[in-house]
N, C-alpha and C positions, 0 to 999 in steps of 0.2 A: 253221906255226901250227895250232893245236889248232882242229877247227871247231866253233861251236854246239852245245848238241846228245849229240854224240860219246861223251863223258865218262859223260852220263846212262844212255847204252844201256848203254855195258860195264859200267856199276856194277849197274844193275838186271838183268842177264843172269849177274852174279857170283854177287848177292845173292838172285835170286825166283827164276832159272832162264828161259830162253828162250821160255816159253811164256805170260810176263808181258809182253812184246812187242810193241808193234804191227806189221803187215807194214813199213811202211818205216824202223822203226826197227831192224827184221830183215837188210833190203836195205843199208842205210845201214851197218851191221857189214860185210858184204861187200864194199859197196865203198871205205869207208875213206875218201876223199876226194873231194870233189863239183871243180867249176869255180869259174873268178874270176865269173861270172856266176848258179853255181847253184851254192849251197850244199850239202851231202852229203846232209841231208834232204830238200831239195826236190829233187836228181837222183832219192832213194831215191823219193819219191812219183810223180814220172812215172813211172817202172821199173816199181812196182807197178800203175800206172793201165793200161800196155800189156799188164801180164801177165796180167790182170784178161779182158781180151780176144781178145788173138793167136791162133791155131791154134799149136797144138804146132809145127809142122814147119815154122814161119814165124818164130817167134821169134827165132832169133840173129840174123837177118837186121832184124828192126824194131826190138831192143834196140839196135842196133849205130847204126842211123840215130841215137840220140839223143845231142847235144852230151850230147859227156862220157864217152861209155860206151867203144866201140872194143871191138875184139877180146877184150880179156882181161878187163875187166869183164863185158861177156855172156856171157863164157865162164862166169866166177864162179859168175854167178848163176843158171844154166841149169846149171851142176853142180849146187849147191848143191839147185837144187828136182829134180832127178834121183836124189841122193842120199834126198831127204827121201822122196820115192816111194817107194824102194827099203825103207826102212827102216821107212816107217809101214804100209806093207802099203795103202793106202786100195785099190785096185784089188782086185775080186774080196772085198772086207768083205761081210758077209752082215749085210744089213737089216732086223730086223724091226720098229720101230720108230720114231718120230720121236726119240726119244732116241739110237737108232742113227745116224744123220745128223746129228744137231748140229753134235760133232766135226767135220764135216767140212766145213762150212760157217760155222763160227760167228764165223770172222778177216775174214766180209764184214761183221759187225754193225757195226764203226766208220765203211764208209765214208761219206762224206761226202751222196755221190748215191746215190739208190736203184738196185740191182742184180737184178738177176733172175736166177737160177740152176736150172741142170736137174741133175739125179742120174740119170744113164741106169743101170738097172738089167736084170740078165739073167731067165731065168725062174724063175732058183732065186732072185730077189732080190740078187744079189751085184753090187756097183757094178762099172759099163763106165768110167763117166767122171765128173767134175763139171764145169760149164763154167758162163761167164757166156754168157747168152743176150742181153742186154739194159741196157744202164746210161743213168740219165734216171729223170724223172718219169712212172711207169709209166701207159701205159692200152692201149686193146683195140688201140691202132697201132703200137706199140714191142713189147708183147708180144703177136703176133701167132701160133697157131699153126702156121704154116709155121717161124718165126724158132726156136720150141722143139723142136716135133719133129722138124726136119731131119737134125739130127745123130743124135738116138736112131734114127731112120728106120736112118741108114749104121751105126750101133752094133749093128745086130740086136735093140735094147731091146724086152723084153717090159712094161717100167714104167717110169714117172721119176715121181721125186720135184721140185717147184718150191719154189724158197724165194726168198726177197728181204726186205731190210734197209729199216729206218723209221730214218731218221736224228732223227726227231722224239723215237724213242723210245717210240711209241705201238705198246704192240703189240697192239692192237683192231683187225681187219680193216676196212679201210673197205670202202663201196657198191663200185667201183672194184675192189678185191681177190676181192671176192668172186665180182662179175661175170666177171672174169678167169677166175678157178678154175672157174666152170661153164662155161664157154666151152674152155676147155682139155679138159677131163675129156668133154666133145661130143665135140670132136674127137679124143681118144684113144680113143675108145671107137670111130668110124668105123675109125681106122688100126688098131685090134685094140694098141694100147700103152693098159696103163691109166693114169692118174694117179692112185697111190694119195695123197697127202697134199701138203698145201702148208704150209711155214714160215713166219713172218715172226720177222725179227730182230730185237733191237735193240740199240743199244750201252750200253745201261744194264745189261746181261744177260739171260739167256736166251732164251726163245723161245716162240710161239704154233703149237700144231699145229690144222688144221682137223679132223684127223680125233679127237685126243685129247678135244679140247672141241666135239665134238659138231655140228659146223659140217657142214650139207651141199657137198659139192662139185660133185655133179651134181643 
């Protein structure tokens, strides 16, 4: 039997193209059938929730824990985003502006909770990594400078970009946001990484750059 759902993705992926999408509705195409207890979109959303956070080199292994998946769906879907690597080039893009980043972060504006993300970048500006640092209702204790520059630390990054999603939709920096960013941009300027720019998303579209509109960061 045909599940929920299903019918919707392959039609709008016929008809708009894949990039019309949501991520679990992306997921939900690869794995094709959910469980008697979790339906193929709500497996597709936990999948994405972990991949949201995993370490690379850990993932088959956490995919694998979740009723429903096994072997050959984490297999799928750890191709599938290995392929997409390979193809979209994100690694080593060269950054010159917050428009240059969007793309590459803009599949977090739908989530639900707010995320945090870093853009480890090298000294020529070419992305290392993009990675969730953070998911929750952000403040100076979830987004803690240790929790973001750790990785860029092991990255050799001479810059990272932050970005994170308003599920409200608002994309006006609040007190809280702002705080954050000068707090960060401190602290990167101790470790010799700068913070050039901080995003905010949303899912209505587009996006808020601090450095575009004028917004001090430090």
């Amino acid at each position: 039997m045909k599940e929920r759902g299903k019918p919707d993705a392959r039609e709008r992926i016929r008809k708009r193209g894949a990039k019309n999408l949501t991520d679990s509705e992306l997921v939900a195409l690869l794995l094709r059938t959910g469980t008697r207890n979790r339906p193929v979109m709500g497996l597709a959303g936990k999948v994405v929730g972990v991949l949201d956070v995993s370490k690379s080199e850990t993932e088959f292994e956490v995919l694998n824990r979740i009723e429903g998946m096994g072997d050959t769906k984490a297999g799928t879907v750890l191709a599938a985003l290995e392929l997409g690597r390979r193809y979209s080039g994100i690694i080593h893009r060269k950054i010159r502006t917050a428009a240059d980043v969007f793309p590459l972060v803009q599949h977090f504006a739908d989530r639900k909770q707010e995320q945090f993300i870093c853009v480890s970048l090298n000294g020529a500006h070419e992305v290392l990594a993009v990675r969730v640092v953070s998911v929750g209702i952000l403040n100076k204790t979830i987004v803690h400078p240790r929790e973001v520059f750790g990785d860029p630390i092991a990255d050799r990054a001479a810059a990272v970009i932050v970005c994170h999603n308003h599920p409200s939709g608002q994309l006006e920096p609040s007190e809280e946001d702002r705080a954050i960013t000068r707090r960060l941009a401190e602290a990167g300027n101790i470790l010799g990484i700068s913070l050039l720019d901080h995003l905010i998303l949303s899912p209505r579209g587009g996006y808020f750059s601090f450095i575009d509109s004028g917004v001090p960061i430090c």
